[in-house]
N, C-alpha and C positions, 0 to 999 in steps of 0.2 A: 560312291567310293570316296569323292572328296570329302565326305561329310563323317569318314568316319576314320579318316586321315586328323581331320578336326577335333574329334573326341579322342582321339589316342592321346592326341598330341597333349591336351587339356588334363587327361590323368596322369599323365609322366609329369604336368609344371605344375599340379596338384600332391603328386606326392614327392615331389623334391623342394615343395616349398617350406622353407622354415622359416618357423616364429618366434618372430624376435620381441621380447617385452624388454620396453623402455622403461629405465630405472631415475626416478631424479632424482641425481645425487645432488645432497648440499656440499658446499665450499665452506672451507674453514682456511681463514688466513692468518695467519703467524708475522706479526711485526717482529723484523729481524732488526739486527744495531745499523744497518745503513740506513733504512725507515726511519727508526727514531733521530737520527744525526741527521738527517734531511731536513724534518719536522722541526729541529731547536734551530738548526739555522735558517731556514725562512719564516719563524718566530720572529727571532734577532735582527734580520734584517729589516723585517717589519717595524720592530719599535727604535731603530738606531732610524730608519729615515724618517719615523713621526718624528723623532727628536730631532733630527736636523731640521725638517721644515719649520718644529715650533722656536727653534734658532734661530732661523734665516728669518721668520715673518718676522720677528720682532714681538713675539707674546713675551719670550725670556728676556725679562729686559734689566740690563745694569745702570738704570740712570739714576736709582740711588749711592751708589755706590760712585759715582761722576758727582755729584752736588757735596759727599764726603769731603772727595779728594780736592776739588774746589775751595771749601771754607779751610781744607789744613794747611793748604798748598802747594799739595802734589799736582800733578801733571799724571792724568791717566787719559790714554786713551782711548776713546769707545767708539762703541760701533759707528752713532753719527758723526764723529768729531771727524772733517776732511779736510781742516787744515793743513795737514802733513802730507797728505794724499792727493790733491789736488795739484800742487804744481809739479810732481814727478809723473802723474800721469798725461798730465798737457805737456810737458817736454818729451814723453815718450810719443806722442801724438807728432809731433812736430819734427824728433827724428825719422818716424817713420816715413813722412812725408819728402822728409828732403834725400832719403835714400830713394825712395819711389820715382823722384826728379831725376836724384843721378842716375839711376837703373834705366830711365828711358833716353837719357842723353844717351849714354855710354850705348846705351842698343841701337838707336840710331844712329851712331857714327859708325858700330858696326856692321851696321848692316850697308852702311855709305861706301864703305871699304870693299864691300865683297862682293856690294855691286860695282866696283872698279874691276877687283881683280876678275870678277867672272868676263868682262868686257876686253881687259885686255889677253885673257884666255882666247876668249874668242876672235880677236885678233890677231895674234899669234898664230891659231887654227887656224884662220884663210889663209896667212900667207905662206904659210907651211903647204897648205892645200894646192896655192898656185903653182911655189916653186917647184913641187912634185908635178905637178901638170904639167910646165915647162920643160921641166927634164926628161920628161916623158916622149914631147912633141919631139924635143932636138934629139934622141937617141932614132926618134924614126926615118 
């Protein structure tokens, strides 16, 4: 009787099975104007920081244009020239230092001070503490 509990069962999931045929669809993509505006700017950004780096190494180099100004008499200046540069950066060196000195004086005297006043806080506190205790004992 089980067994044919079994074959029923197998012709009812026999004929309510349905078939399914898989289809491959191709994809078709469509570049829309945000795609393209994506694309020119990370182009752009691409060749604006080749051109800084060939900047910055020193491939682009103006030291013709420095041996010009030289022989007529101007005064140009370029990339390596750090005579101008050189003592406004060592006094900015220098102020920074001497602020960095006053910044630790000035924090340790504050902090000198506040370990006073936490001290006489605390002082303060005991003897507030006792006199309350005192008044305490004489009212009993």
């Amino acid at each position: 009787m089980d067994e044919g509990l079994g074959a029923k069962e197998n012709r009812l999931l026999a004929k309510h099975r349905v078939r399914v045929a898989w289809k491959e669809a191709s994809m078709r993509r469509r570049y829309e104007l945000i795609d393209m505006v994506v694309v020119i700017g990370f182009c752009t950004t691409i060749a604006a920081a080749g051109l800084l780096f060939l900047a910055a190494n020193g491939t682009i180099s103006i030291s013709p244009a420095e041996n010009l100004a030289e022989e007529d008499g101007q005064v140009i200046m370029g990339l390596d020239d750090a005579r101008w540069l050189q003592p406004i950066l060592g006094q900015a060196i220098v102020d920074q230092d001497l602020l960095d000195r006053r910044h630790a004086i000035v924090l340790s005297m504050a902090r000198m001070r506040l370990a006073g006043v936490d001290a006489t806080h605390t002082v303060i506190q005991e003897h507030l503490a006792a006199a309350a205790a005192s008044a305490t004992r004489t009212k009993l």
